[in-house]
Every structure is written in structure tokens, then in C-alpha cells.
C-alpha positions as CSV (number, residue, x, y, z in Angstrom):
1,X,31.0,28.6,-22.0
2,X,28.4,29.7,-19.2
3,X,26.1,27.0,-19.4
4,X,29.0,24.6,-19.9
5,X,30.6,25.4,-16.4
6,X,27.0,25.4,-15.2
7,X,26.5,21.7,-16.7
8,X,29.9,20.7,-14.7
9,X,28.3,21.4,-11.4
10,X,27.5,18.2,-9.4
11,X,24.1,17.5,-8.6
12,X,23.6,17.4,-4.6
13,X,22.8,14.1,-3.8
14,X,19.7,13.8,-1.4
15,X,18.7,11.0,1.0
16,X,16.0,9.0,-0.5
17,X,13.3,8.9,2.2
18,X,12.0,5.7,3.9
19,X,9.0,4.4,2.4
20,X,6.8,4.8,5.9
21,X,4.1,1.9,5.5
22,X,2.1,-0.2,7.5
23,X,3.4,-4.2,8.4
24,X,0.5,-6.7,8.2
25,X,-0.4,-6.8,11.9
26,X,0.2,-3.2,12.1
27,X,-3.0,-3.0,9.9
28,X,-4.7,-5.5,11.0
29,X,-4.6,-3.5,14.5
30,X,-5.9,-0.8,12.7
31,X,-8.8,-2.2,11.1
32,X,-9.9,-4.1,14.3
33,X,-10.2,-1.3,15.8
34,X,-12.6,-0.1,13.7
35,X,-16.2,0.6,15.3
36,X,-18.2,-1.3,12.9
37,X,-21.3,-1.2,14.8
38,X,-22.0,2.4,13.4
39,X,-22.6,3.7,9.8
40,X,-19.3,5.9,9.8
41,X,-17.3,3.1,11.5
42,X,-18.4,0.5,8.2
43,X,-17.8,3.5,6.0
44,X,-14.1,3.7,7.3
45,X,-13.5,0.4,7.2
46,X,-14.4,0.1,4.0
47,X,-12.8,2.9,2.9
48,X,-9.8,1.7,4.1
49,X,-9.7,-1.8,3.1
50,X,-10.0,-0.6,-0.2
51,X,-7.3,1.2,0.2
52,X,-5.5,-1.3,1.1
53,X,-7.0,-3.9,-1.1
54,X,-6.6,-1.4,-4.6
55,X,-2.8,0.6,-3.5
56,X,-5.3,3.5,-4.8
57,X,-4.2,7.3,-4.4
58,X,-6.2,9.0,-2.5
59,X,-7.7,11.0,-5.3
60,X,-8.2,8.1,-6.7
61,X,-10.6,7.2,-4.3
62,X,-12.2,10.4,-3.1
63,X,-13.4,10.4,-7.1
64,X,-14.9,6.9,-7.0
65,X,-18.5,6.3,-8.1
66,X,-20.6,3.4,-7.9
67,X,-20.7,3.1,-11.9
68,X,-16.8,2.3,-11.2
69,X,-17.6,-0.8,-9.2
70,X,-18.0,-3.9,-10.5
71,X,-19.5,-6.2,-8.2
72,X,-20.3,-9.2,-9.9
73,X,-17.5,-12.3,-10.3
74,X,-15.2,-11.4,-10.9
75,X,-15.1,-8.5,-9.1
76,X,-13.2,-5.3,-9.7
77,X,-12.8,-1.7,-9.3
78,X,-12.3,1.6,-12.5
79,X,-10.0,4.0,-11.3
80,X,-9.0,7.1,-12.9
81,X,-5.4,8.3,-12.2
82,X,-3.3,10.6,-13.2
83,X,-3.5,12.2,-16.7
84,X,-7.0,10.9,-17.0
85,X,-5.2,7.4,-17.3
86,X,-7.6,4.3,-16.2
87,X,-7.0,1.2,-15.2
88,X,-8.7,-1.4,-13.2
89,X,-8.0,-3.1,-10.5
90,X,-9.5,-6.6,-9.0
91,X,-11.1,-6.8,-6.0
92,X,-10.9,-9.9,-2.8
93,X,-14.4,-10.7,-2.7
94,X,-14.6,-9.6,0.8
95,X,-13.7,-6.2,-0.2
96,X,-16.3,-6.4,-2.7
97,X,-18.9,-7.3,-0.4
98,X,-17.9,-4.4,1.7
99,X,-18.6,-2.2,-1.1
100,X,-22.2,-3.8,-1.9
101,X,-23.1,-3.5,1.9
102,X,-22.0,0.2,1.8
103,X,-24.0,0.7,-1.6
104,X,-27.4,-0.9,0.7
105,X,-26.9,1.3,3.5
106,X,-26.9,4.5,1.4
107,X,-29.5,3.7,-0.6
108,X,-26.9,4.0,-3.6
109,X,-28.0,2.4,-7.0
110,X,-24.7,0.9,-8.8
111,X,-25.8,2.2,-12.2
112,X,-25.9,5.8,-10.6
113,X,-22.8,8.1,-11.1
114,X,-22.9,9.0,-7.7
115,X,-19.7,8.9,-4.7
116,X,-19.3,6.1,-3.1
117,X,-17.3,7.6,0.1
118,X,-19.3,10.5,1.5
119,X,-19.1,12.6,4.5
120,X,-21.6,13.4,7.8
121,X,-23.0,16.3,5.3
122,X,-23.8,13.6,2.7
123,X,-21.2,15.4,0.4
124,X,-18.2,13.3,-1.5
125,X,-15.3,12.6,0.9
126,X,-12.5,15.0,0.8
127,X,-8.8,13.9,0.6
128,X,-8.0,15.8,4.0
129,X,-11.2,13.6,5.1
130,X,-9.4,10.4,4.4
131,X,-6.4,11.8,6.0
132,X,-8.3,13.1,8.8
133,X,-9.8,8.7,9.4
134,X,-6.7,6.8,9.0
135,X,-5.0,9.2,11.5
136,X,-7.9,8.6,14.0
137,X,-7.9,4.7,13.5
138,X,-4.2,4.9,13.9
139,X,-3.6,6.6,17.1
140,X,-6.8,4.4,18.5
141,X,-4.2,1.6,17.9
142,X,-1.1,2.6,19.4
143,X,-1.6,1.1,22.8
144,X,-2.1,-2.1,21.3
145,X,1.1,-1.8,18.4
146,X,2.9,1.2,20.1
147,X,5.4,0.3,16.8
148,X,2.7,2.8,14.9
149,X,3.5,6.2,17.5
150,X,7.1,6.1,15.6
151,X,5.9,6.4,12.0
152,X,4.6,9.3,9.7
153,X,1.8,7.5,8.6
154,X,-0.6,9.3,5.4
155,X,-3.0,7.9,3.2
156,X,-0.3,7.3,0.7
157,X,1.3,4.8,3.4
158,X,-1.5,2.4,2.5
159,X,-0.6,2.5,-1.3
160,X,3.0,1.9,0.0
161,X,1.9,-1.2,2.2
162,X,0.3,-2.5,-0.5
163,X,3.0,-2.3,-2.4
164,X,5.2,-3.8,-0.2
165,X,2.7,-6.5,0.8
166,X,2.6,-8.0,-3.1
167,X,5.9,-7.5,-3.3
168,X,6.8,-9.8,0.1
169,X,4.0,-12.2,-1.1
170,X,6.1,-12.8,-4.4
171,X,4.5,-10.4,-6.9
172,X,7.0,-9.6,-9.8
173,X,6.8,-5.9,-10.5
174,X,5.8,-5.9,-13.6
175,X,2.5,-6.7,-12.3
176,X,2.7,-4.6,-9.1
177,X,3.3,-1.5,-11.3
178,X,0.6,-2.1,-13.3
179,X,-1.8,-2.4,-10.0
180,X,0.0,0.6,-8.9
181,X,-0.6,2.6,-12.0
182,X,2.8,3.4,-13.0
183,X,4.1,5.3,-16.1
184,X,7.2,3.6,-15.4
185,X,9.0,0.3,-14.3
186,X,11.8,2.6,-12.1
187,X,9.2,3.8,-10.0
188,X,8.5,0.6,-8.6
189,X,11.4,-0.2,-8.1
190,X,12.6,2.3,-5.0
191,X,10.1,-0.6,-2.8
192,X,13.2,-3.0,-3.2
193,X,14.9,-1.1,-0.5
194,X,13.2,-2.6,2.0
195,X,16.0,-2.6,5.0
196,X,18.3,-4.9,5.8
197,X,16.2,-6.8,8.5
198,X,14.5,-8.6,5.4
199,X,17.5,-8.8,3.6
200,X,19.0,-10.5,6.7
201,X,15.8,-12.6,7.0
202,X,15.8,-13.7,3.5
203,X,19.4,-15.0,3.6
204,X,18.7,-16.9,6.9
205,X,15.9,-18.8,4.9
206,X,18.8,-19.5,2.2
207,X,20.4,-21.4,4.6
208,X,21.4,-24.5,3.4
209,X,21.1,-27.5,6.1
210,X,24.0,-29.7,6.7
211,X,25.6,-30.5,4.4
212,X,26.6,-34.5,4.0
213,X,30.2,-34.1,5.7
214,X,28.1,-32.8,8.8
215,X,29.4,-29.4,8.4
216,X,27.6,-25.9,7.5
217,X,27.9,-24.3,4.3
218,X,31.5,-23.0,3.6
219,X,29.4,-19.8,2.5
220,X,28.6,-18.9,5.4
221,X,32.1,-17.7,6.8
222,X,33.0,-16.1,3.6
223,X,33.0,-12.4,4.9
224,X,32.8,-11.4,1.3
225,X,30.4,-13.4,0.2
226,X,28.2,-12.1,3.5
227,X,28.9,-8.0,3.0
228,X,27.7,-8.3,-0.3
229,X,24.3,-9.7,0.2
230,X,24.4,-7.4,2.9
231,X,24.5,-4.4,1.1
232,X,22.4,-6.0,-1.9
């Protein structure tokens, strides 16, 4: 009777919280600011276009070794997730030829099990490390986006901006799972809440011209019609 009454008690509903991630020129402020002219600035930049490039976790990428990489066409990248579970991932060319030009510069044989991110110490790269970088390379690009001082930006913001980014480029989500890594199809989904400013923006591209009267679509002053996309 106990655990029925317990059963009956409602659930308290908690606000989902907004995916933080970072929009395309935000990014590309952040990786143009990279000092590429030293070892550690290549290393970052590298680091975090793959990142980007992959939607890895962090320990994802803090445990890569060069026998992961394939660098050859086509390229691609082995990552080990969670619960052991592997999957692989393809790789833009110019990310790839980031990774070979990292491989040079540390003297890093691709047949070696060795890490491929590494530290000042010459030790593997820890996740707080990689926290640590994309929090430097993001406050060195405030004063040029001063959007990034308002968000709570991790290394798990770059998984969500990838994400977001196949998603926007027309991805189905099937597929962006499976990049992802995802157990399961509902977990993808939460990136569909994007805010209504591309809601809004995807129904002004619906916007049907003239029609052959001369007149607007009769759509666009049903209220109804309008609230519902809205809140889609």
C-alpha cells in the first residue's frame, strides 16, 4: 500500500538546460586566434579541430593513439567510448593533415600505440588540460565575438556544436547519432530544441512569394497556423 502511495507521487519536473555550444563564426574566432607559429599553439589547434571535426568526448580524445588514426584516403579516426564501445569516425582531409603534421613534429610513428595529445611534460593530455585550452582560446576571443563572455562554454560544448552544425547542414539524425556515438535515437534528439530564432528563421525561408493574384500567402495571417509553428 506503501509503495503504491509512493508510485502516485508526481515526478518534479526540471528545466532541461540549454545546450551551450559554439555558432560557426564563434569558432572560427576561436581557432583564428590560435598562435600557430608555436608547437603548443599547432597542438591546440589541432586538438581542437578534431574536436570539432569528430563531436568526440573529451575522454575520447585524451585516450587517442596514433594506431587510431587513419591517415590515408579515406581518412578517419577509432574512438573508444563508453562501455568499451568503438566506432569510427571520418575525418576532412584538412583535419587529417593536421593530425599527420602533429605526428612529424613529435617524432610519433603511426604504427606506435602511443598519445597523440601530449602535455609541456611530454605526458598524455589530461581532460582538465583540454578544459584548461579551450577556455584560454576562448577568452582570447571575446573582444573580437564578445557573444562568447555570455556562455558556459566546456569541452563538451564542441561535441554539442558539432552536433548542431550537421544538424543545421541537413544531417538526419540517424546519422548524427551514430557520429555522436549514441546508445539511443532520444538522445539526439534534445538538439531539436534549438530556440525559436531558427524556428522563426526557418519559416521566413518558407515563405512563399506572391502568389498569382498579387497577394501574400493567406497562411501568413492565420494566428493559428503561426503559434503553432511557433511553439513547434
Amino acid at each position: 500500500m506503501q509503495t503504491q502511495h509512493l508510485l502516485g507521487i508526481p515526478f518534479k519536473r526540471m528545466e532541461a538546460r540549454e545546450i551551450q555550444h559554439l555558432e560557426w563564426k564563434e569558432l572560427q574566432a576561436v581557432l583564428n586566434g590560435i598562435n600557430r607559429s608555436t608547437q603548443q599553439g599547432r597542438r591546440d589547434f589541432t586538438l581542437l579541430s578534431l574536436l570539432f571535426n569528430t563531436g568526440a568526448r573529451v575522454s575520447e580524445i585524451v585516450g587517442l593513439q596514433a594506431t587510431d588514426l587513419r591517415l590515408t584516403e579515406p581518412p578517419s579516426v577509432r574512438l573508444s567510448g563508453k562501455g568499451n564501445k568503438e566506432r569510427t569516425c571520418p575525418l576532412w582531409p584538412e583535419t587529417a593533415r593536421l593530425l599527420l603534421e602533429l605526428l612529424e613534429e613529435q617524432d610519433m610513428l603511426p604504427d606506435r600505440p602511443e598519445a597523440v595529445f601530449r602535455n609541456q611534460c611530454g605526458a598524455r593530455l589530461t581532460r582538465f588540460g583540454v578544459r584548461l585550452i579551450l577556455r584560454k582560446h576562448i577568452e582570447n576571443a571575446i573582444p573580437s565575438v564578445p557573444s562568447l563572455k555570455h556562455k558556459r562554454l566546456h569541452p563538451h560544448s564542441m561535441r554539442h556544436s558539432t552536433a548542431i552544425h550537421l544538424l543545421r547542414a541537413g544531417v538526419d539524425l540517424s546519422t548524427i547519432a551514430h557520429w555522436l556515438g549514441h546508445a539511443s535515437l532520444n538522445t539526439t534528439n534534445k538538439y531539436l530544441s534549438l530556440g525559436l530564432d531558427d524556428k522563426r528563421e526557418a519559416l521566413a525561408k518558407a515563405k512563399p512569394l506572391l502568389n498569382r493574384h498579387g497577394k501574400t500567402g493567406l497562411w501568413r495571417h492565420d494566428q493559428n497556423l503561426i503559434t503553432w509553428l511557433e511553439n513547434l
